[in-house]
N, C-alpha and C positions, 0 to 999 in steps of 0.2 A: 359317332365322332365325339371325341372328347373333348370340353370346354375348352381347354387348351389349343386346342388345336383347332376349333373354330373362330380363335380371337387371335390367333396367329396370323401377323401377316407374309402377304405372298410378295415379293419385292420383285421390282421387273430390271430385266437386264434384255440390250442393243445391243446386237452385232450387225456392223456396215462391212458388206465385200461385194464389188463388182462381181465376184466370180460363185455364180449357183452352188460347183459344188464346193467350195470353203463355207458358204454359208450350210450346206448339209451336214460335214463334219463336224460343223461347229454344233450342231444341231444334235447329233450322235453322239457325241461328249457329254453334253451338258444332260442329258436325256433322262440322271436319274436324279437330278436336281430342281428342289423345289421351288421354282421362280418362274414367271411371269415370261418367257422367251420372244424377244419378237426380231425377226433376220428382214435388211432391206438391203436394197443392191446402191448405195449410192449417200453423199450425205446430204442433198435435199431432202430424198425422203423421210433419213434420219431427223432430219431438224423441223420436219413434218407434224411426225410421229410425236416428235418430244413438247411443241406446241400442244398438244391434245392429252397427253396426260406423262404424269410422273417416271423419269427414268431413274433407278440409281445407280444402273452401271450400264457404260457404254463402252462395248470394245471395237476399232474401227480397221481396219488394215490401210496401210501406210499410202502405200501406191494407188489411186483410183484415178479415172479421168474426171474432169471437170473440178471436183474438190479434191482436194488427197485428204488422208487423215489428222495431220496435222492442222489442218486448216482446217476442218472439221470441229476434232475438240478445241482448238482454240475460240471458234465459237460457242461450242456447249462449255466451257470455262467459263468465260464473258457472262452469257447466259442463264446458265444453270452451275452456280460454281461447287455446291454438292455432291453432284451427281460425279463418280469415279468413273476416271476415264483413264483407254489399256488401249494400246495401240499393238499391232502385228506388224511386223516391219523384217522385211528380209537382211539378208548380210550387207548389200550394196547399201541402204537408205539408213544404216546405223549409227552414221556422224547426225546424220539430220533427225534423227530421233532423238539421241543423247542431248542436241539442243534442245530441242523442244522439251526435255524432261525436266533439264535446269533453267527454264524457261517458267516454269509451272504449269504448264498446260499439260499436263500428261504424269498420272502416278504412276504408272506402269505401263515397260514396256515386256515384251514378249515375242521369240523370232522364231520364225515358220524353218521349218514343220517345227510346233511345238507339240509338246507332252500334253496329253490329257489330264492327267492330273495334277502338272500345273496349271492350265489354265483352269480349272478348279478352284484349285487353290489361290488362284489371282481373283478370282470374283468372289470366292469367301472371305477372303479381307477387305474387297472392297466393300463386300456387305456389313462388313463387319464395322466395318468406320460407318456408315450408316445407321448401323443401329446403335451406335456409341453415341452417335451426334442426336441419334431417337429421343435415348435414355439420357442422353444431354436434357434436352427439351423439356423431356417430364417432372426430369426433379428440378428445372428452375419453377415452372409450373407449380409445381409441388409446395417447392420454397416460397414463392410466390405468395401461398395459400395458406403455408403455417406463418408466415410472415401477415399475413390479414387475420389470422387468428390472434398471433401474438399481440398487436397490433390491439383486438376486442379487449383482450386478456386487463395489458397494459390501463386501459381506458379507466376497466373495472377499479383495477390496481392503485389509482393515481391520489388516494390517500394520505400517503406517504414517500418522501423522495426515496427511503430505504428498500420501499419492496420494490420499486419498479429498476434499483442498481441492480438486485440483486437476480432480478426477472434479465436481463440483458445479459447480465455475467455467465447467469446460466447456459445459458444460447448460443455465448460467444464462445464456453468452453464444451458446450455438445459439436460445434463446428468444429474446433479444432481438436476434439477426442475424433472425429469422424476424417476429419483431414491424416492424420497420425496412423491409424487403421488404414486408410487406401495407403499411404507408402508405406507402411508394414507389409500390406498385402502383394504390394509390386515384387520385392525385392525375395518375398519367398514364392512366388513366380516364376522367378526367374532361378532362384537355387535347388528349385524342386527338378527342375528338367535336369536328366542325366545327363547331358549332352551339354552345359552349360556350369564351370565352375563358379560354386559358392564361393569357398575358402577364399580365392583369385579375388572375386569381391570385394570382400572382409578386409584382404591387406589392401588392397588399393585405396579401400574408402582410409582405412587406421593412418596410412602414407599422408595424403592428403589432407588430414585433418591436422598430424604434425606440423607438415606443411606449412597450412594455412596460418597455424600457431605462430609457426617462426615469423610469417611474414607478418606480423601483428595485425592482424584479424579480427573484428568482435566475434562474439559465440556465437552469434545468430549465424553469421557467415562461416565461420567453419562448421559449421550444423548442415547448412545448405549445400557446402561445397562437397564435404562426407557423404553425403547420403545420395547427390547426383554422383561420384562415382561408387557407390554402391549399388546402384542401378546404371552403371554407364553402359551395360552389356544388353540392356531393354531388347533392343534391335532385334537381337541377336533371334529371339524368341518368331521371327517372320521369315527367317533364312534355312536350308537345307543344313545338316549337320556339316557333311563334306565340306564346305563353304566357310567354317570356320574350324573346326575341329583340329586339323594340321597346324602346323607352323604356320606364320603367313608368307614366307618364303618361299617354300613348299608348292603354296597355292599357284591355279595359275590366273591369267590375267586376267578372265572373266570372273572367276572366282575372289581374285581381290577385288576387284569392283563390287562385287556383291557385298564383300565383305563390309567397304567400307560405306554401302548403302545401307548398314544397320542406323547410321543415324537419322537418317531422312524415316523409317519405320516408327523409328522411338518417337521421334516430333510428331507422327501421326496417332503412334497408341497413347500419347501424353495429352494431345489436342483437347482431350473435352474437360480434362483438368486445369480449368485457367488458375489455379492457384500455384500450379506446378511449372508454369509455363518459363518461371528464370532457370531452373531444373533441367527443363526441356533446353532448354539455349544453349548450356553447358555440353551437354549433351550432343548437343545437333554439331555442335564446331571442334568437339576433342579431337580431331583428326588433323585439322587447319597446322599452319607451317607459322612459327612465329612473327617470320618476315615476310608471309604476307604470298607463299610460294606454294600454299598447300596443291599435294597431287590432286584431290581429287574435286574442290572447285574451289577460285580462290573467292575472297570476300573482300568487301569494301568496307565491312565494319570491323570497331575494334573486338579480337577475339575478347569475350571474357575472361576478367581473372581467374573465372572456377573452372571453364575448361584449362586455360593453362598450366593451372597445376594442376587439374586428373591426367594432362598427355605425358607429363615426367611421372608421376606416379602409377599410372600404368604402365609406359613402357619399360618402365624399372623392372618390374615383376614379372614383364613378359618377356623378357631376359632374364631375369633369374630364373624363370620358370618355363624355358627353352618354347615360348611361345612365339618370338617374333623370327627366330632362327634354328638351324635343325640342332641344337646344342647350349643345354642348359649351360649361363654362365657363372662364375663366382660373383656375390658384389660388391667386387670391387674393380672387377671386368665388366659388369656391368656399367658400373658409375663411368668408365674410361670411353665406353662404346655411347654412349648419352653425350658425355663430353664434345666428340666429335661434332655434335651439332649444336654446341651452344650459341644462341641466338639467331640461329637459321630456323630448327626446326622446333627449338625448345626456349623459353624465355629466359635470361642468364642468370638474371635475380635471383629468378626461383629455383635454376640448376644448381646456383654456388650452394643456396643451403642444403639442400641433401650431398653434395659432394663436400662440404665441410663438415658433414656431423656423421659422425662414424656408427653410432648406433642408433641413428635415427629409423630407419627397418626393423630394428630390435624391438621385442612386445615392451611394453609399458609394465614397470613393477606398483604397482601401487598397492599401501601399505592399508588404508581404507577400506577393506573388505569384508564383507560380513555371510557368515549362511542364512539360509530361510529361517531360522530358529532366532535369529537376533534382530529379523526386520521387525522395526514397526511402520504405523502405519502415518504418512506424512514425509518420510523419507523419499528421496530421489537417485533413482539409477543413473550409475554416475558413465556408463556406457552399456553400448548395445549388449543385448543378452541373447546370444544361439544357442542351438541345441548342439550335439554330435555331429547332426545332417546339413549344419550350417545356415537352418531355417531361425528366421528371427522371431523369435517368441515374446520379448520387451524391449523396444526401441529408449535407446538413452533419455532422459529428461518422463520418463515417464515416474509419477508419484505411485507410489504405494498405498493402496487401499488396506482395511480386513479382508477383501473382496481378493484381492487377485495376488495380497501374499498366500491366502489360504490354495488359491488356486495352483502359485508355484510349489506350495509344498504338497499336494495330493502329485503333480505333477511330476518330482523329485519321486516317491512312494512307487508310482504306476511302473517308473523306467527305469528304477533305481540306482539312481544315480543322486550328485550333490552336488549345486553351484556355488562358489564363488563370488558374491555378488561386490560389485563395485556402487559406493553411493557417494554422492555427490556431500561436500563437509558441513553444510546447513539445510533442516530441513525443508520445505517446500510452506510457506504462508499457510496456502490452503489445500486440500485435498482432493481432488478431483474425485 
């Protein structure tokens, strides 16, 4: 056995069913699965069992006597509110599932006879937020640690006021080079799967950042509100292809349901990134109805600004790009079908400016641009830099080293090809 695989842990996963053989099938499924199984008839015992040692996924079926499932997880919520909890629940018990789901007590549900390989695939994500929330743990741990180093460091340092700014400065711009890297990394994530468009992305986030422009915006906030819809499609990545693929028209109604359950996913794969978390918000409510009527749950709070304009700036394109119906439209047929719901399902403000600016879809001409031969170093990309594949290779606001123009030009040589590059009209103070 290899080191690896001796420090690997074993994660335990509950299943509750009054009925023997559900608990055997469940048992034959799971069977080439490396976890911890333990099956009991009931959810006393379940909540027995979870007193005595660590669950991280509980799946329960809906209907039992004495507790049902519901009433079950809503105790292991209360209790254990980590532990992922999946309910089985037939066609009859589906109104009372769907509540308990918008309820919180329940991440998933799951209806008999289910697929084996989804329910699979439902306990690998719930392991999987588990080990997210693991590796949560470790690097604050972590952080913790170079933070009492830094901290020695400092002590040493204290000198001078100069070295110990410049000790902080450092720190705060390794954080945010490290923060800048994880949403670089999301967003090609997410354009690397064939089955999910990048480009679709691209314009939505460009849309939006106009957008936010027009509305008078500071930067920081059209930064924010671009790059959550440059990831608005996160979800998507925890859903069957069929399920989004089609029009949404097309779809049918289980299927739009699913659909529009990518945002409750995204809020989960975003969860251990609290720096992302107004990102996450945006995100979680793109769907919401302006007036408060959204299909698929309504809300008590007010939607955010940055969802409001990614749900015009998406459904733009997904109309232009015959994604919301069986039939690509013009846009200017577009803009007319958007119309229809000004200020029901789309906010008006933000409707009138894209319907008074005629080439605001139109790419951006700027005259600012330079090849890799003319950067130097101290310079600021003045927007996002993709490849062909639509993968981001330099996220806007990022400085230019020796280091990583040398990098774009071996890059340019390897694929042979030549950017474009956009920079920002003053250079950057300091150099990262």
């Amino acid at each position: 056995m290899s080191n690896t695989e001796a420090t690997t842990p074993i994660y335990s996963v509950l299943c509750v069913d009054d009925e023997q053989n559900i608990l055997r099938s469940i048992k034959r499924a799971l069977f080439s699965m490396k976890i911890d199984l333990t099956l009991v008839e009931s959810g006393e015992e379940a909540l027995a069992i979870m007193a005595q040692k660590t669950i991280h996924v509980v799946i329960s079926d809906m209907k039992m006597p004495h507790m049902t499932g519901a009433e079950l997880l809503e105790k292991v919520a209360a209790k254990y509110p980590d532990t992922y909890r999946v309910v089985l629940t037939g066609f009859a018990d589906i109104d009372a599932t769907i509540k308990a789901v918008n309820q919180g007590r329940i991440h998933r549900y799951l209806q008999k006879p289910w697929d084996n390989q989804e329910l699979i695939t439902t306990i690998e994500e719930g392991l999987e937020r588990v080990k997210l929330k693991d590796e949560n743990a470790r690097l604050q741990k972590l952080t913790r640690l170079q933070n009492a180093r830094l901290k020695e460091v400092n002590n040493d340092l204290e000198k001078t006021v100069q070295k110990r700014t410049r000790q902080i400065k450092a720190a705060l711009n390794r954080i945010e080079t490290r923060n800048n890297a994880l949403e670089q990394v999301l967003f090609n994530v997410i354009s690397i799967n064939p089955d999910i468009d990048g480009k679709f992305a691209i314009e939505v986030s460009e849309l939006t950042k106009k957008l936010a422009a027009k509305l008078g915006c500071n930067p920081d906030e059209r930064k924010l509100y671009s790059y959550a819809s440059l990831i608005g499609e996160l979800g998507l990545l925890g859903l069957q292809p069929e399920n989004f693929r089609p029009p949404f028209a097309k779809l049918t109604y289980q299927q739009q349901k699913d659909y529009l359950s990518q945002t409750h996913l995204a809020k989960m794969i975003l969860a251990p990134a609290e720096h992302m978390q107004p990102i996450s918000e945006i995100i979680e409510f793109q769907f919401e109805h302006y007036n408060g009527s959204g299909l698929y749950h309504k809300v008590a709070k007010e939607i955010p600004l940055g969802a409001r304009i990614h749900a015009i700036a998406r459904d733009y394109w997904r109309l232009v790009g015959g994604r919301l119906s069986t039939q690509r439209l013009e846009p200017r047929d577009a803009k007319s079908e958007l119309k229809k719901h000004r200020n029901t399902r789309y906010d008006g403000e933000i409707l009138d400016l894209l319907l008074s600016d005629h080439d605001i879809d139109k790419p951006s001409f700027i005259e600012n641009h330079l090849t890799s031969e003319e950067l130097t170093a101290g310079m600021v990309l003045g927007n996002n830099l993709y490849n062909d594949n639509h993968i981001l290779l330099l996220p806007a606001g990022h400085v230019f080293s020796d280091a990583t123009i040398a990098k774009l030009k071996q890059y340019e040589l390897e694929h042979k090809r030549h950017f474009e590059i956009i920079i920002e009209n003053e250079k950057s103070e300091e150099v990262s």
